[in-house]
mmCIF file as Biopython writes it, N, C-alpha, C and O atoms, coordinates in Angstrom:
data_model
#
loop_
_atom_site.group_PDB
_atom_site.id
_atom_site.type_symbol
_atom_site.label_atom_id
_atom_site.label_alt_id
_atom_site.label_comp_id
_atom_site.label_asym_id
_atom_site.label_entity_id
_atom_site.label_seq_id
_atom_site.pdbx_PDB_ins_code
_atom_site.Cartn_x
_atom_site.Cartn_y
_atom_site.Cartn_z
_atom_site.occupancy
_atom_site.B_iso_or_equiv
_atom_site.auth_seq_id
_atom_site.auth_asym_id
_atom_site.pdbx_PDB_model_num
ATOM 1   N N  . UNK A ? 1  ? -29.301 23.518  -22.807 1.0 0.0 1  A 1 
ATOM 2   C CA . UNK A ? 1  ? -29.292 22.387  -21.896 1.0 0.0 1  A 1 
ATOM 3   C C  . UNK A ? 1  ? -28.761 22.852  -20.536 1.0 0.0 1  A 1 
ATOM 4   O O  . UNK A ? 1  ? -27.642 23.348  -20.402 1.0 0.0 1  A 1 
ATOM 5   N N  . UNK A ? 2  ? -29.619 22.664  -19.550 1.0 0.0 2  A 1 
ATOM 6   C CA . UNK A ? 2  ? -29.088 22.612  -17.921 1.0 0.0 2  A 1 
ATOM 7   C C  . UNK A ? 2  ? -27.903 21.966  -18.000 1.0 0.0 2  A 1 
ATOM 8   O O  . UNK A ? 2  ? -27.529 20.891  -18.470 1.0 0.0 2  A 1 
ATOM 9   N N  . UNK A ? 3  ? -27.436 22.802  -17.472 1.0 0.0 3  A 1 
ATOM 10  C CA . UNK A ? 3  ? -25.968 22.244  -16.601 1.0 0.0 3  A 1 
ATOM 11  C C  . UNK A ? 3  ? -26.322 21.424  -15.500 1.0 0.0 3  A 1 
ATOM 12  O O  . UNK A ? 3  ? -25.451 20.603  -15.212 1.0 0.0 3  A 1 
ATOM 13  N N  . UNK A ? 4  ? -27.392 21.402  -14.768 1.0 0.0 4  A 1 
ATOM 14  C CA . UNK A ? 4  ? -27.798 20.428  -13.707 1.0 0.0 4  A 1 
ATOM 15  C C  . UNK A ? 4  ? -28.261 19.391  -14.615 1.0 0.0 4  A 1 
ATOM 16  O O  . UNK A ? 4  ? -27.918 18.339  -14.075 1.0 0.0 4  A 1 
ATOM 17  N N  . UNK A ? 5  ? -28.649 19.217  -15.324 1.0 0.0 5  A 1 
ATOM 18  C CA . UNK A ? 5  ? -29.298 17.890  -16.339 1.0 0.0 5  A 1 
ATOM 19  C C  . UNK A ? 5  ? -28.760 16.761  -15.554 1.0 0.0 5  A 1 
ATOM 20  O O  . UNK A ? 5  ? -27.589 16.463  -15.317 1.0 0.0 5  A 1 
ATOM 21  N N  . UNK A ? 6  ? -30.195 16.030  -15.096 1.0 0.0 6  A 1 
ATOM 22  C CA . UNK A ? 6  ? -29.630 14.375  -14.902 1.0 0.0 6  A 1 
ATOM 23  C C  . UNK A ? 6  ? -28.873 13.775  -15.810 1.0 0.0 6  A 1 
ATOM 24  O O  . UNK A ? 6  ? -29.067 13.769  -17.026 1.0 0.0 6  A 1 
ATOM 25  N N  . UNK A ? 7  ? -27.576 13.016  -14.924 1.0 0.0 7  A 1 
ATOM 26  C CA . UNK A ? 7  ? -27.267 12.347  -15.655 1.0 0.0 7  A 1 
ATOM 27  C C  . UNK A ? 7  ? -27.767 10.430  -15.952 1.0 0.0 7  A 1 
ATOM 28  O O  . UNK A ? 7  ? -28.645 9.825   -15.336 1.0 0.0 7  A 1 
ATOM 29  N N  . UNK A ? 8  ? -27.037 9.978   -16.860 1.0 0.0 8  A 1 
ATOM 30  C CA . UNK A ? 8  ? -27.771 8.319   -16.463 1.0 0.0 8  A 1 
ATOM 31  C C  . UNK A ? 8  ? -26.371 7.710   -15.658 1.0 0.0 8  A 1 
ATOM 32  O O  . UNK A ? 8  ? -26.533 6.676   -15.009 1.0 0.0 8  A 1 
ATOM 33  N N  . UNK A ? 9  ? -25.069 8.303   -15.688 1.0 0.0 9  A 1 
ATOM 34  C CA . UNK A ? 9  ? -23.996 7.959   -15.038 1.0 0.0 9  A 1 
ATOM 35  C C  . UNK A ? 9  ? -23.715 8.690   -13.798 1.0 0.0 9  A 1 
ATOM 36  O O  . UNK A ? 9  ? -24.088 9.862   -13.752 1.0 0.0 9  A 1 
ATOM 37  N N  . UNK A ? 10 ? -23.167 8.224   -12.871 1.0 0.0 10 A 1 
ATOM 38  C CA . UNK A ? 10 ? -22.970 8.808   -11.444 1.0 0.0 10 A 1 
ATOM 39  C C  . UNK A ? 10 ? -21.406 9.713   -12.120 1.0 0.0 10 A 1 
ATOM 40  O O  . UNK A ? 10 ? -20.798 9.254   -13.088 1.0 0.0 10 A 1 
ATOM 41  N N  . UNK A ? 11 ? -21.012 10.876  -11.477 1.0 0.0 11 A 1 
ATOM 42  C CA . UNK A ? 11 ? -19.668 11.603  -11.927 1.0 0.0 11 A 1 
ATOM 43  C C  . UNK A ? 11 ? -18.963 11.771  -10.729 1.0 0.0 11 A 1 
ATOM 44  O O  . UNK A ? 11 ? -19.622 11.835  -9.691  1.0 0.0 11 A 1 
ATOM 45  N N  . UNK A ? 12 ? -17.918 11.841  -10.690 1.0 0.0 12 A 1 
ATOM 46  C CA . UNK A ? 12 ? -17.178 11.557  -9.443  1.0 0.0 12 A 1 
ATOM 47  C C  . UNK A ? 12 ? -16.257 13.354  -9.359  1.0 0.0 12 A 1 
ATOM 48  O O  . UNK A ? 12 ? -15.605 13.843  -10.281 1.0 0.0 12 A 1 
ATOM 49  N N  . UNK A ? 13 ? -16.411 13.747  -8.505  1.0 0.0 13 A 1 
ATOM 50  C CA . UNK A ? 13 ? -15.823 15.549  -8.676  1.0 0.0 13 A 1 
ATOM 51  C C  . UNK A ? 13 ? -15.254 15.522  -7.090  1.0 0.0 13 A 1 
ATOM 52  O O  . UNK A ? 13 ? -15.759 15.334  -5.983  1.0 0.0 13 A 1 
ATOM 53  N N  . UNK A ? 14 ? -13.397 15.934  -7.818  1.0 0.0 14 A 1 
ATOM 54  C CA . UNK A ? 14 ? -13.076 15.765  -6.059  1.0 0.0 14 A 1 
ATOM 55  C C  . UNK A ? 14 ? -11.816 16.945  -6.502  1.0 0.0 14 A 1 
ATOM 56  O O  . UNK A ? 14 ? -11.291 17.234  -7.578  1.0 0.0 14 A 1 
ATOM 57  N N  . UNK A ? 15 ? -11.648 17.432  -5.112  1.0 0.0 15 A 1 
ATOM 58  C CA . UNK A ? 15 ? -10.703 17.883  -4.815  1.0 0.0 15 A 1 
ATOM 59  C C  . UNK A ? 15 ? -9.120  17.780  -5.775  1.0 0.0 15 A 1 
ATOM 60  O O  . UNK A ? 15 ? -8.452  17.056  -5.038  1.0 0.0 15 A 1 
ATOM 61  N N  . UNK A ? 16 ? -8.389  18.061  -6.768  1.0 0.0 16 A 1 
ATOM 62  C CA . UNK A ? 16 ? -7.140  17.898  -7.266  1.0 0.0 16 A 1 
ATOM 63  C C  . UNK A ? 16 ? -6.205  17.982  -6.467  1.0 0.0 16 A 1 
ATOM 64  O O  . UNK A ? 16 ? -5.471  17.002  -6.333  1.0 0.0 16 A 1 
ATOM 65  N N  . UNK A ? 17 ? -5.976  19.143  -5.732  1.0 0.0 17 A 1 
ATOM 66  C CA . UNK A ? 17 ? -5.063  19.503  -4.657  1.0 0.0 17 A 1 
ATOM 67  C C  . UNK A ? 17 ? -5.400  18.827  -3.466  1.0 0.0 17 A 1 
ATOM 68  O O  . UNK A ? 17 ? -4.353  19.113  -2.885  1.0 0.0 17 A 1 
ATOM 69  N N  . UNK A ? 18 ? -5.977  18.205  -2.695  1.0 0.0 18 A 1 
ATOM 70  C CA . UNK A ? 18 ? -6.466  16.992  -1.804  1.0 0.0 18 A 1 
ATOM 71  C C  . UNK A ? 18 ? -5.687  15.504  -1.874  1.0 0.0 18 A 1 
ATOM 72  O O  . UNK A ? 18 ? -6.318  14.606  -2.430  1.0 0.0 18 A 1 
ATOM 73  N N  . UNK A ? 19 ? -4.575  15.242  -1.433  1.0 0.0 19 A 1 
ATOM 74  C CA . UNK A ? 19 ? -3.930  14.528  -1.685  1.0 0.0 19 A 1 
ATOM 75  C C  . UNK A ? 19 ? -4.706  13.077  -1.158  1.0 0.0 19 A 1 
ATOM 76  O O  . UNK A ? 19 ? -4.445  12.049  -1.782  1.0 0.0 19 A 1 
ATOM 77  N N  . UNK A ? 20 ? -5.523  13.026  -0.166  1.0 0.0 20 A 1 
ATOM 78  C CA . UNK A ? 20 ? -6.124  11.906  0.021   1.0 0.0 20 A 1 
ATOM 79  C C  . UNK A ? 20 ? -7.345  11.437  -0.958  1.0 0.0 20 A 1 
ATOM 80  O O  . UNK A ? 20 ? -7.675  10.251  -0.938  1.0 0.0 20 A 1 
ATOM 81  N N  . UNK A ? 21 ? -8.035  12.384  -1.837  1.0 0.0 21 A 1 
ATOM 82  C CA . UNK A ? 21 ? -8.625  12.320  -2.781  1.0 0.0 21 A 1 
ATOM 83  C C  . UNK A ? 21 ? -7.919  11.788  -3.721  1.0 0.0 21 A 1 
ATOM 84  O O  . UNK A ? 21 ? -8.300  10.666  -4.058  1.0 0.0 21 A 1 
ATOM 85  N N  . UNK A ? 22 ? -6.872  12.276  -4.351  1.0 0.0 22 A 1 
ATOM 86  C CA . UNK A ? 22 ? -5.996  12.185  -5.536  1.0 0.0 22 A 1 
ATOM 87  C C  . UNK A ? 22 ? -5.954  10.705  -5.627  1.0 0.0 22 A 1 
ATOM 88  O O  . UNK A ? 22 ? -6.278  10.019  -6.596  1.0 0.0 22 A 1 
ATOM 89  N N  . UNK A ? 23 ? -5.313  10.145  -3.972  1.0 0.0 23 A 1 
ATOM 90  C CA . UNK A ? 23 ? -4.868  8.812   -3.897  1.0 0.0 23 A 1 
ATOM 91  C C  . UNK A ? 23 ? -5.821  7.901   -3.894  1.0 0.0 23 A 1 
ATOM 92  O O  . UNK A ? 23 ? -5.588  6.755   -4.278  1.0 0.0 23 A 1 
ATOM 93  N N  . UNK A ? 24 ? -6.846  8.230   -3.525  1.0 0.0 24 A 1 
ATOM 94  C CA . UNK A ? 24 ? -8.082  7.050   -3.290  1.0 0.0 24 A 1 
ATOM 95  C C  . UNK A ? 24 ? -8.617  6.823   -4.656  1.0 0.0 24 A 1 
ATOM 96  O O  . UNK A ? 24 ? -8.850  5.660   -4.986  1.0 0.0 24 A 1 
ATOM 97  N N  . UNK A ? 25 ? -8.928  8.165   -5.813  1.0 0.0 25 A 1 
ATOM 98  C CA . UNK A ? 25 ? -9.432  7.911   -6.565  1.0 0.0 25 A 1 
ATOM 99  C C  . UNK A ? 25 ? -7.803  7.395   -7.379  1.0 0.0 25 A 1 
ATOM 100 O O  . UNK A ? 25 ? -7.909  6.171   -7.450  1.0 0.0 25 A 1 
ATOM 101 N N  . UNK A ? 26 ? -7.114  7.596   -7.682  1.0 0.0 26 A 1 
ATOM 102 C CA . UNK A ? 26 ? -5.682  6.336   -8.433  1.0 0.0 26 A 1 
ATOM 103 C C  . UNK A ? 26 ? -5.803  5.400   -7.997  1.0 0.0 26 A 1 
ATOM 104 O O  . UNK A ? 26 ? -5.876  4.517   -8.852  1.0 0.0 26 A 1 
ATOM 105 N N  . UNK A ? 27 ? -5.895  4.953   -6.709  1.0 0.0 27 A 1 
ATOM 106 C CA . UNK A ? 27 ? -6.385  3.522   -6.395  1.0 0.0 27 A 1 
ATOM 107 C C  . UNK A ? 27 ? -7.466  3.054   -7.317  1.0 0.0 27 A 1 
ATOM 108 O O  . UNK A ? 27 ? -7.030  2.496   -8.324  1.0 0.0 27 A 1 
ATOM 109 N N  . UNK A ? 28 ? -8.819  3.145   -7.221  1.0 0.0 28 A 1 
ATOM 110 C CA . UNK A ? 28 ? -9.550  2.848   -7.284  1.0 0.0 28 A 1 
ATOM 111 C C  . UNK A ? 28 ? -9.244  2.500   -8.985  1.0 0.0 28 A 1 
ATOM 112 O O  . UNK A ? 28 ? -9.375  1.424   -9.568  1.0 0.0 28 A 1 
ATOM 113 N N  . UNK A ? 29 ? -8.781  3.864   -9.536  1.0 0.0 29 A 1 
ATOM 114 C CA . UNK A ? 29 ? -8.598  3.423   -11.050 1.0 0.0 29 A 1 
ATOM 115 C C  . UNK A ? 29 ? -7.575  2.281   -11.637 1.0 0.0 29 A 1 
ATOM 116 O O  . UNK A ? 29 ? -7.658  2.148   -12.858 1.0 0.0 29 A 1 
ATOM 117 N N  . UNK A ? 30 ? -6.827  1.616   -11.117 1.0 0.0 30 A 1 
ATOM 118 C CA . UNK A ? 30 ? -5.525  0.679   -11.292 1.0 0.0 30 A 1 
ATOM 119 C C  . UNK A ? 30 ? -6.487  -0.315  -10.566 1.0 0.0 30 A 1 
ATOM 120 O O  . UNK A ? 30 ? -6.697  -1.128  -11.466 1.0 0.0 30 A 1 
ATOM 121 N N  . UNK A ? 31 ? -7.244  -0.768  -9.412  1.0 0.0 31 A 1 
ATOM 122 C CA . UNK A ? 31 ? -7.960  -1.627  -8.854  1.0 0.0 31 A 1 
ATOM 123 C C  . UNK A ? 31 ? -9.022  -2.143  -9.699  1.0 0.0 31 A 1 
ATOM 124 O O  . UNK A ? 31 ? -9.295  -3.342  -9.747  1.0 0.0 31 A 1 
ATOM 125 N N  . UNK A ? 32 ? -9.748  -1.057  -10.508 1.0 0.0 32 A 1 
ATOM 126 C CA . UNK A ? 32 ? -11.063 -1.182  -11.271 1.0 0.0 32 A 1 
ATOM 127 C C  . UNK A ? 32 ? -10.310 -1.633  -12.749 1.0 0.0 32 A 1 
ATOM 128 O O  . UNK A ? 32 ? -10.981 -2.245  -13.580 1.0 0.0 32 A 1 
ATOM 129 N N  . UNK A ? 33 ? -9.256  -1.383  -12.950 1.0 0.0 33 A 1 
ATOM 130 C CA . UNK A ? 33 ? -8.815  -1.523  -14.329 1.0 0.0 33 A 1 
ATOM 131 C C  . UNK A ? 33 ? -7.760  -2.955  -14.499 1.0 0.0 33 A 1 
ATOM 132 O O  . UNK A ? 33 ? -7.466  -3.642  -15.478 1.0 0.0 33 A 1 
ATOM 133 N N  . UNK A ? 34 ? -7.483  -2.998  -13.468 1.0 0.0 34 A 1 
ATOM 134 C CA . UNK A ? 34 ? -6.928  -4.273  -13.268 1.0 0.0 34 A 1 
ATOM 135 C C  . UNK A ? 34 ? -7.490  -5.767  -12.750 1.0 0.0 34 A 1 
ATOM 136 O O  . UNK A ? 34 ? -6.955  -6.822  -12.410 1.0 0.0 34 A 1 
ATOM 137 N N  . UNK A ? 35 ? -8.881  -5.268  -12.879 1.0 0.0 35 A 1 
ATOM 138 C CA . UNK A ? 35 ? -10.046 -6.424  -12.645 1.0 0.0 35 A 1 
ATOM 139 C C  . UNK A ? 35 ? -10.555 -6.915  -13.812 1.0 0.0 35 A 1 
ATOM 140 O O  . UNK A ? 35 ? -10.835 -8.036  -14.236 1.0 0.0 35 A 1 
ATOM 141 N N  . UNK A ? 36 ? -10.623 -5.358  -14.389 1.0 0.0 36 A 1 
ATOM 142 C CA . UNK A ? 36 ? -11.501 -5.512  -15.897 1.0 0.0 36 A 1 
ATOM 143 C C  . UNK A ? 36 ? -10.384 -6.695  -16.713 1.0 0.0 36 A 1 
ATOM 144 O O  . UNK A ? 36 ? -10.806 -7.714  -17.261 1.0 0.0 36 A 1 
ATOM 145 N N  . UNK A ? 37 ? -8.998  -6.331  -16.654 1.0 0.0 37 A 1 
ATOM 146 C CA . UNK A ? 37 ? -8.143  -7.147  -17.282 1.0 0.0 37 A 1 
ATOM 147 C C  . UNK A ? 37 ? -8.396  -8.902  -17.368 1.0 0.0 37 A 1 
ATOM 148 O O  . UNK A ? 37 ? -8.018  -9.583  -18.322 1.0 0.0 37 A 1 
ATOM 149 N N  . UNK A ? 38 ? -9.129  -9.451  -16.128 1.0 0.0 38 A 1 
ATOM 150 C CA . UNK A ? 38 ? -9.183  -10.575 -15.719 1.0 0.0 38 A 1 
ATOM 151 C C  . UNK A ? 38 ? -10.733 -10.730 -15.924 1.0 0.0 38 A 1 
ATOM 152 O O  . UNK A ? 38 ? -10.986 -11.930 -16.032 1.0 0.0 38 A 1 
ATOM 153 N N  . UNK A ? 39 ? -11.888 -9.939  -16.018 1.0 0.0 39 A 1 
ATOM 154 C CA . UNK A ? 39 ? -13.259 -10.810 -15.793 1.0 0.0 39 A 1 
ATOM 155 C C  . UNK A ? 39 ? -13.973 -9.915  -16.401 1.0 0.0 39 A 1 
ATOM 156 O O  . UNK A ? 39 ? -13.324 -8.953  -16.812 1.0 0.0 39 A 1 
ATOM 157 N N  . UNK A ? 40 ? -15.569 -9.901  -16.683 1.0 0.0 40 A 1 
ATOM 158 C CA . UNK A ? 40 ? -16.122 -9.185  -17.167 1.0 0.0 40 A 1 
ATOM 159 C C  . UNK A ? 40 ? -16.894 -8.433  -15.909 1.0 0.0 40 A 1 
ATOM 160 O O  . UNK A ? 40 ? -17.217 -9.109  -14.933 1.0 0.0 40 A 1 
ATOM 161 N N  . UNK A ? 41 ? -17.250 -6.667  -15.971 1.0 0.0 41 A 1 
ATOM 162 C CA . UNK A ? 41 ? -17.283 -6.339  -15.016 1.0 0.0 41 A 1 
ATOM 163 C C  . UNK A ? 41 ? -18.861 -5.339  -15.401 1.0 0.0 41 A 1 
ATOM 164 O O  . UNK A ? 41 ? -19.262 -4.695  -16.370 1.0 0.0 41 A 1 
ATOM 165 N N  . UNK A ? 42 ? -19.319 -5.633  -14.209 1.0 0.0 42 A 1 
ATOM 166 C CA . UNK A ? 42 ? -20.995 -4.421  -14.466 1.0 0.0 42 A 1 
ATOM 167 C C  . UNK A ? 42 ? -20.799 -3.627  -13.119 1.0 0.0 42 A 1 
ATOM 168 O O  . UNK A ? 42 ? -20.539 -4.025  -11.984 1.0 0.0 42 A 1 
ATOM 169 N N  . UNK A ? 43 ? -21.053 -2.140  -13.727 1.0 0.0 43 A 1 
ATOM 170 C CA . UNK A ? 43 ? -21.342 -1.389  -12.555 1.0 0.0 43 A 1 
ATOM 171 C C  . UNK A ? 43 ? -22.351 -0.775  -13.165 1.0 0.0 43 A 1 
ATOM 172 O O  . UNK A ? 43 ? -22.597 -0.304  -14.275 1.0 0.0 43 A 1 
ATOM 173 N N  . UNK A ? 44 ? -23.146 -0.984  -11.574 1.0 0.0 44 A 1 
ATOM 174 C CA . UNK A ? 44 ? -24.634 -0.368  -11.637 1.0 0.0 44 A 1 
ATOM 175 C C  . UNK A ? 44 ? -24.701 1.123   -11.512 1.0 0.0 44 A 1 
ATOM 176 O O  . UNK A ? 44 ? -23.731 1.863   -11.346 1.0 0.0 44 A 1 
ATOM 177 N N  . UNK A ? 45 ? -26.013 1.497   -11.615 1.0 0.0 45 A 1 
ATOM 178 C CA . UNK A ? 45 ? -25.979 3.088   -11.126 1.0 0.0 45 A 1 
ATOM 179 C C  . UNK A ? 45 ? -25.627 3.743   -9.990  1.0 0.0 45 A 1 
ATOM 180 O O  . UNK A ? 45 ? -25.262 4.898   -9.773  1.0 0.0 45 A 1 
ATOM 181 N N  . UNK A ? 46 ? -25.853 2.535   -9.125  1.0 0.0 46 A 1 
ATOM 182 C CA . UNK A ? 46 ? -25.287 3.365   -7.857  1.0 0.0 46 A 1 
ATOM 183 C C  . UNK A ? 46 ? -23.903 3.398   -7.396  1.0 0.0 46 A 1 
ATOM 184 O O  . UNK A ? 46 ? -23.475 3.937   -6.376  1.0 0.0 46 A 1 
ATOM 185 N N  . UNK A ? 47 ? -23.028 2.512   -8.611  1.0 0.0 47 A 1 
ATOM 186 C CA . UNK A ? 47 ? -21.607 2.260   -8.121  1.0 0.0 47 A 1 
ATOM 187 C C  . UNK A ? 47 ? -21.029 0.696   -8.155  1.0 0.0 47 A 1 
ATOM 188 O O  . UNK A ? 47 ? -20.021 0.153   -8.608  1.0 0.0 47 A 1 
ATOM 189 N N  . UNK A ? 48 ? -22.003 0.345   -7.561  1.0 0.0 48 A 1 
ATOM 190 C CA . UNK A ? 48 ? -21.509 -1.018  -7.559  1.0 0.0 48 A 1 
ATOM 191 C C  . UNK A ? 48 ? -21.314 -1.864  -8.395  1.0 0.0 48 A 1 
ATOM 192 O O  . UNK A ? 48 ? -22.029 -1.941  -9.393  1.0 0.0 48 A 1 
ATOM 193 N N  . UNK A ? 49 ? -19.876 -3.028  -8.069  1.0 0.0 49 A 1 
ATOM 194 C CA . UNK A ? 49 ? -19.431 -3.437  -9.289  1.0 0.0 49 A 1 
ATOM 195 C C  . UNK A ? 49 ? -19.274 -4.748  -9.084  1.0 0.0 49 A 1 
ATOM 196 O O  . UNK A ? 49 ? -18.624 -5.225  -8.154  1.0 0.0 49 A 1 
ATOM 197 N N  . UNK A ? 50 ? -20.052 -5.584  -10.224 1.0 0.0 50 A 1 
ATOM 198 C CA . UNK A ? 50 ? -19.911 -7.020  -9.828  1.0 0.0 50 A 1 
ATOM 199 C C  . UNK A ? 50 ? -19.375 -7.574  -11.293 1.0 0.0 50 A 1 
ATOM 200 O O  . UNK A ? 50 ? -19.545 -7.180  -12.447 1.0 0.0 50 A 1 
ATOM 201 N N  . UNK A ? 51 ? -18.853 -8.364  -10.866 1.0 0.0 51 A 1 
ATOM 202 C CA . UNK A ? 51 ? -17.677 -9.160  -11.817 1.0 0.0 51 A 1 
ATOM 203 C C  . UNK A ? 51 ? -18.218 -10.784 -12.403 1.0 0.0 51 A 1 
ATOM 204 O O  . UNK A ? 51 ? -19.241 -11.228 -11.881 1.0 0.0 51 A 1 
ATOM 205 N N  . UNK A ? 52 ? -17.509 -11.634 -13.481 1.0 0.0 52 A 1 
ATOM 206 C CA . UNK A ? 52 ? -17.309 -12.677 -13.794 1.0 0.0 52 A 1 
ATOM 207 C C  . UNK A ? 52 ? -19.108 -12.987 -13.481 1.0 0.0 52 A 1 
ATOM 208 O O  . UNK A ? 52 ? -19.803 -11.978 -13.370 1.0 0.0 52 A 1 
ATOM 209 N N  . UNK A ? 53 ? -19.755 -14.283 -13.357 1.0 0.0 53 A 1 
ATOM 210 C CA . UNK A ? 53 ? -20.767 -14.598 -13.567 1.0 0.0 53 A 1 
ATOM 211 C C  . UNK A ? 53 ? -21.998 -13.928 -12.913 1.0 0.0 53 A 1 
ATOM 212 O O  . UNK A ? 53 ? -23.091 -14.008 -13.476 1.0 0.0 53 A 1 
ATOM 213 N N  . UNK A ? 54 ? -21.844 -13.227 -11.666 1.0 0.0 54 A 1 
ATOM 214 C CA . UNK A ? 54 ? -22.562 -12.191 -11.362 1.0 0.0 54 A 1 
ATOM 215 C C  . UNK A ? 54 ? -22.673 -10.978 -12.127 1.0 0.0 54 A 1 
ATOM 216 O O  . UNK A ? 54 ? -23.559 -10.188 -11.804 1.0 0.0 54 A 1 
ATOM 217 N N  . UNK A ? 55 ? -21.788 -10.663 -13.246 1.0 0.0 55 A 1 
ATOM 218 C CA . UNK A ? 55 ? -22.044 -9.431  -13.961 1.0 0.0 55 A 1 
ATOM 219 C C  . UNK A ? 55 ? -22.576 -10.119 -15.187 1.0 0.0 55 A 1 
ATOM 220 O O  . UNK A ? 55 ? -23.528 -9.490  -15.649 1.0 0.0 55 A 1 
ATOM 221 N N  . UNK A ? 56 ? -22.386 -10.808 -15.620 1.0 0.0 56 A 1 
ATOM 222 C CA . UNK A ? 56 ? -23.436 -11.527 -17.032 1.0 0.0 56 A 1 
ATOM 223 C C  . UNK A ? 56 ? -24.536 -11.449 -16.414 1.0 0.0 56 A 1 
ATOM 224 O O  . UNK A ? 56 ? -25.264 -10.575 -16.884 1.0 0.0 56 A 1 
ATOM 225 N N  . UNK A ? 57 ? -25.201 -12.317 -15.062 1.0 0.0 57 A 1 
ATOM 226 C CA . UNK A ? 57 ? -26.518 -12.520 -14.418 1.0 0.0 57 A 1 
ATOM 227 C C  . UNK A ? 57 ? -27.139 -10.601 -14.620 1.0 0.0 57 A 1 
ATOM 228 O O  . UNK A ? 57 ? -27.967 -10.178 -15.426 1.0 0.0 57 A 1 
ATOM 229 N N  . UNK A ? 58 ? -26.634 -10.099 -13.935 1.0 0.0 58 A 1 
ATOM 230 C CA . UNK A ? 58 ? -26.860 -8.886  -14.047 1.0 0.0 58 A 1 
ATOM 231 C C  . UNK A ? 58 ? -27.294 -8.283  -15.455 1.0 0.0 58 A 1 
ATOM 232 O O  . UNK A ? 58 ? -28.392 -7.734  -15.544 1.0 0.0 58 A 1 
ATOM 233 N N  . UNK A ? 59 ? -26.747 -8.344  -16.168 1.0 0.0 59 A 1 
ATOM 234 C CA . UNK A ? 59 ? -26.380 -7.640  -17.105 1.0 0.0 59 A 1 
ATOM 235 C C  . UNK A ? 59 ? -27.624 -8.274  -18.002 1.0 0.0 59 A 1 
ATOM 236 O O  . UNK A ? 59 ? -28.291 -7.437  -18.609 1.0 0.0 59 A 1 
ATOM 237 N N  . UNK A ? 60 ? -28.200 -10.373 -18.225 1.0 0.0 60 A 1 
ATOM 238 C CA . UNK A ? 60 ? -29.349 -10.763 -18.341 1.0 0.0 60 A 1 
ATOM 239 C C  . UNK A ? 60 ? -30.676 -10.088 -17.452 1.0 0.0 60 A 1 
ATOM 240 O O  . UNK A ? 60 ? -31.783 -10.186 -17.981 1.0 0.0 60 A 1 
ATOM 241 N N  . UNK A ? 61 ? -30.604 -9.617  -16.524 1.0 0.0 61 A 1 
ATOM 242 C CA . UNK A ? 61 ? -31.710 -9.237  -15.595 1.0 0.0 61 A 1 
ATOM 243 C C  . UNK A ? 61 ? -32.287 -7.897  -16.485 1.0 0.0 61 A 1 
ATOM 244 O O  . UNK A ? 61 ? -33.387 -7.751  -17.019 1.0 0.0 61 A 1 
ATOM 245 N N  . UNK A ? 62 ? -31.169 -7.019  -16.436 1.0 0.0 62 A 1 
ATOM 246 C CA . UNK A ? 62 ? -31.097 -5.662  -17.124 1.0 0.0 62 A 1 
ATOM 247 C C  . UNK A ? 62 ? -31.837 -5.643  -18.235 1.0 0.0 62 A 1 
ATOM 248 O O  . UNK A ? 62 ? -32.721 -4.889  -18.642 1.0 0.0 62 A 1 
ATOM 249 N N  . UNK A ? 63 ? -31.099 -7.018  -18.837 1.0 0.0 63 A 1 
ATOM 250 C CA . UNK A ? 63 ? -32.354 -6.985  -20.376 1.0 0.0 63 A 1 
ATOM 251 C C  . UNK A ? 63 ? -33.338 -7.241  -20.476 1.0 0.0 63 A 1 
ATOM 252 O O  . UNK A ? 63 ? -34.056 -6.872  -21.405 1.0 0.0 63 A 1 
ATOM 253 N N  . UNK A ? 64 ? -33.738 -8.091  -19.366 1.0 0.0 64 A 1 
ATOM 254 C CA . UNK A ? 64 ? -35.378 -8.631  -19.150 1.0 0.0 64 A 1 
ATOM 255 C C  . UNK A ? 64 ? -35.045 -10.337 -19.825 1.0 0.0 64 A 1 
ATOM 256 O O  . UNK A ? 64 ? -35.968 -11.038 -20.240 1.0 0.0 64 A 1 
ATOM 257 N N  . UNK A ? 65 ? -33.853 -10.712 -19.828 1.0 0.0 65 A 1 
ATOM 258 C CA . UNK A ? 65 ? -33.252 -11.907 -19.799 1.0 0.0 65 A 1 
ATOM 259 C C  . UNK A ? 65 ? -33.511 -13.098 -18.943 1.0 0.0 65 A 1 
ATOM 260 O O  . UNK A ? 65 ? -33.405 -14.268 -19.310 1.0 0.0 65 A 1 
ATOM 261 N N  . UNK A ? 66 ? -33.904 -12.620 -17.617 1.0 0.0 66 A 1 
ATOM 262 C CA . UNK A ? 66 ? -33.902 -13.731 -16.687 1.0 0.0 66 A 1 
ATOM 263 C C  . UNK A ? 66 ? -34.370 -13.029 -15.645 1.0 0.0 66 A 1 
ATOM 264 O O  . UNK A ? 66 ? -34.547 -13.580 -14.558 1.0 0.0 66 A 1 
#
């Protein structure tokens, strides 16, 4: 198997020693995880993340639901 192999998930590859990296992506993980706590959450392929009745709608579209 290629090591380039598409993936179906986007992967996020940053800098460790990059302290503005480090911090943006800890943000993002306590922000994204502390949403999930409160609503139901869809992220698409390209990233984007929609929550509470926009992520069900979504998530029906996806299936060929609506």
């Amino acid at each position: 198997m290629s090591p380039l192999k598409r993936r179906d998930r986007p992967v996020l590859v940053f800098d460790g020693d990059c302290g503005l990296c480090t911090s943006s992506v800890r943000f993002l993980e306590r922000h994204v995880a502390l949403r999930a706590e409160h609503e139901v959450l869809w992220v698409d392929r390209p990233g984007r993340v929609s929550g509470g009745a926009d992520a069900v709608g979504r998530l029906l579209t996806g299936a060929g639901g609506a």
